[in-house]
N, C-alpha and C positions, 0 to 999 in steps of 0.2 A: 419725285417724292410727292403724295398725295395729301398735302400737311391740311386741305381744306377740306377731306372730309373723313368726318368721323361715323366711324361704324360702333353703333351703341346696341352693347350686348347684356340684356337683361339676366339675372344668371338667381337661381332661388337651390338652395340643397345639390349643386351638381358637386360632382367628384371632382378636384381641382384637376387630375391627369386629364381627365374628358377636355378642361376648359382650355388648357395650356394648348391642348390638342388644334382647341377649334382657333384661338388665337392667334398662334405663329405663324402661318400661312400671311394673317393680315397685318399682323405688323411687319414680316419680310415686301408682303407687297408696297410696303410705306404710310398705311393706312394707322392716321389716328384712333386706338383704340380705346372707348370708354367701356367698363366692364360694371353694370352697376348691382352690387349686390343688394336683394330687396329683404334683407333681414333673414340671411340663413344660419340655423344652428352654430355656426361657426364662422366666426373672420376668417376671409379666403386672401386676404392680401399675404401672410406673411409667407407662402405657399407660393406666391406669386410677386414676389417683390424684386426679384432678379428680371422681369418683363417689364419693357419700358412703356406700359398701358396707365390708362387713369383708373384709379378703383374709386368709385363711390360707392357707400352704406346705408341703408335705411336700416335704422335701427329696431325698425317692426316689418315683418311682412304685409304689403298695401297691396301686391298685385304687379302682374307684366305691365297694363298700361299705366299704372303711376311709375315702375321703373323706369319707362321710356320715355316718358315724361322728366323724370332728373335727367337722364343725360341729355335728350334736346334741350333741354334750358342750360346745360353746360357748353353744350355743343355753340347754340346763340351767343353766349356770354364768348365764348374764344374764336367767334366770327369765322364759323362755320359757315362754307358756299354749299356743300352737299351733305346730307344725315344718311348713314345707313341703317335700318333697323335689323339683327343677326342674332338665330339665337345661339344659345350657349350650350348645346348638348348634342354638336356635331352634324347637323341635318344637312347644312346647307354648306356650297361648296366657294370655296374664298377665290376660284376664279371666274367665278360668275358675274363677280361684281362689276368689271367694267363693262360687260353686259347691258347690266340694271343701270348704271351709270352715264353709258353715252345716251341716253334722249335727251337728259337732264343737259349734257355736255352740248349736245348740236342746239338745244333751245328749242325742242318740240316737243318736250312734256316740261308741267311742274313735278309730277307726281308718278315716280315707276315701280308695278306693283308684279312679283315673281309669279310665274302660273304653272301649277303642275299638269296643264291638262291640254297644251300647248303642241309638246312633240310626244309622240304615242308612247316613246320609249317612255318617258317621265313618268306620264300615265298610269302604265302597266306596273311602275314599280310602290304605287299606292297598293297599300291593302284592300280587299275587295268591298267589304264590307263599308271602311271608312272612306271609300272610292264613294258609294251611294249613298252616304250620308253628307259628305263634300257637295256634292249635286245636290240634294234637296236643299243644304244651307247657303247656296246660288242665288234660289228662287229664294228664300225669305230674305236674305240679306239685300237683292235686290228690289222686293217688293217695299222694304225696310228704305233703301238708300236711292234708290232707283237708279242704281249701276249696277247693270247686267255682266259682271266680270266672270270670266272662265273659271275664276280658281276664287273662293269669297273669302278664306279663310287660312292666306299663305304671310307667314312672319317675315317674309324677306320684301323691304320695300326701301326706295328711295325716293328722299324730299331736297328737290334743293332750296336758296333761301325763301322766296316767296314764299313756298309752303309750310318752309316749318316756323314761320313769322305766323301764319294765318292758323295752323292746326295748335290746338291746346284738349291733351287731351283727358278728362270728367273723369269720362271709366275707367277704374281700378285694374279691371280684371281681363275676362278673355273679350268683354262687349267691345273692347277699345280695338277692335279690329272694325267692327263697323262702326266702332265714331269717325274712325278716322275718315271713314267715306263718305259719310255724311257730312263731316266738314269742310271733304277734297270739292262735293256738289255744290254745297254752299256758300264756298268761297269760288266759284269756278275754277278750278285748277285745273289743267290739261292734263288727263292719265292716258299712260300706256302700259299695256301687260307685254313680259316676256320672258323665255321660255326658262324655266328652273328647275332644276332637278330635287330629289328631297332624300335625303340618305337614311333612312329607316336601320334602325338598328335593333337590338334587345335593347341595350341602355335607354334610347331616346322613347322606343315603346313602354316601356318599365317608368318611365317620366310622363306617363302621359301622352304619350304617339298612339295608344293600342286602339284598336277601332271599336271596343266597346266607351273607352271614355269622346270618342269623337261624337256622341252623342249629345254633351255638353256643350260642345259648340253649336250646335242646332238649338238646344235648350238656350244659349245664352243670347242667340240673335233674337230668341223669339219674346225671352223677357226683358230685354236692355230696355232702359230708359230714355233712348235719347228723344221723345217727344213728352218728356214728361213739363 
């Protein structure tokens, strides 16, 4: 039973079939699931109330990284040893985790971050377009953080306690991808990337995956605040 680590699933307008979908896997694996809802048109608990997960609410949409931010403050408060961050629209594969989980487990990383760009096959299953726009937001994000990481801009990560004591994360939105690394730098935390696969879908592109909005993520590394 993995009761000490929670994988916190930011969740904004998905279809509750999608969630239940991406859920079960991780709660059969034993994983505490926190599902934090950031203010979507609808309360998704009573859809989801037969699933033995924690649902939090924000009663206004703030953004992915303030919803990730409720759950690791929950996560701390119920003495959480490991955070997973997962999102909620099917992407990512819930056996991957103890993957992203053993460096944390051997004690040679603080901080383990998913890389699509690691085994070729993963690679090739990016879209081509949002493929070269992933690579240019490499180079800013690490001219930005001055981590050179394969993959700048991948939602699957793991913190164990050290890190998620030391990370707090400001940006609301999609910038809190590179806060976090700029935090991971300036708190020295130990990273490691490894290998992740990304499951692209119509749903998950129709949410936001399609390689014309991946350009926003280039836009967002380049205006973030974090040296304001």
């Amino acid at each position: 039973m993995n009761d000490t680590v929670f994988v916190i699933i930011p969740c904004y307008n998905e279809e509750a079939d999608v969630v239940r979908h991406t859920v079960m896997p991780l709660l059969a694996g034993g994983y505490s699931v926190v599902l934090v809802d950031d203010g979507s048109r609808y309360d998704m608990f009573p859809l989801l109330s037969d699933l033995p997960l924690v649902y939090l609410r924000h009663t206004v949409n703030l953004g992915q990284g303030a919803a990730l931010q409720t759950g690791m403050e929950f996560a701390k408060r119920q003495g959480a040893n490991y955070v997973v961050h997962f999102d909620a629209d099917g992407q990512h594969a819930a056996e991957e985790l103890e993957l992203l989980l053993e460096p944390l487990r051997l004690k040679v990383a603080d901080v383990v971050l998913g890389s699509r760009f690691l085994r070729k096959e993963d690679e090739r299953q990016i879209p081509r377009l949002r493929r070269w726009v992933l690579l240019g937001a490499r180079t800013v994000n690490g001219l930005f953080t001055g981590m050179w990481l394969t993959d700048a801009h991948n939602g699957l990560r793991a913190l164990n306690r050290p890190a998620l004591e030391a990370i707090y994360l400001m940006e609301n939105r999609q910038a809190h991808a590179t806060e976090v690394l700029y935090q991971v730098r300036r708190s020295r935390l130990r990273t490691v990337e490894v290998p992740s696969s990304i499951i692209y879908t119509p749903y998950s592109k129709a949410k936001g995956q399609s390689s014309m909005n991946a350009f926003s993520v280039l836009i967002d590394l380049i205006l973030n605040k974090l040296f304001r």
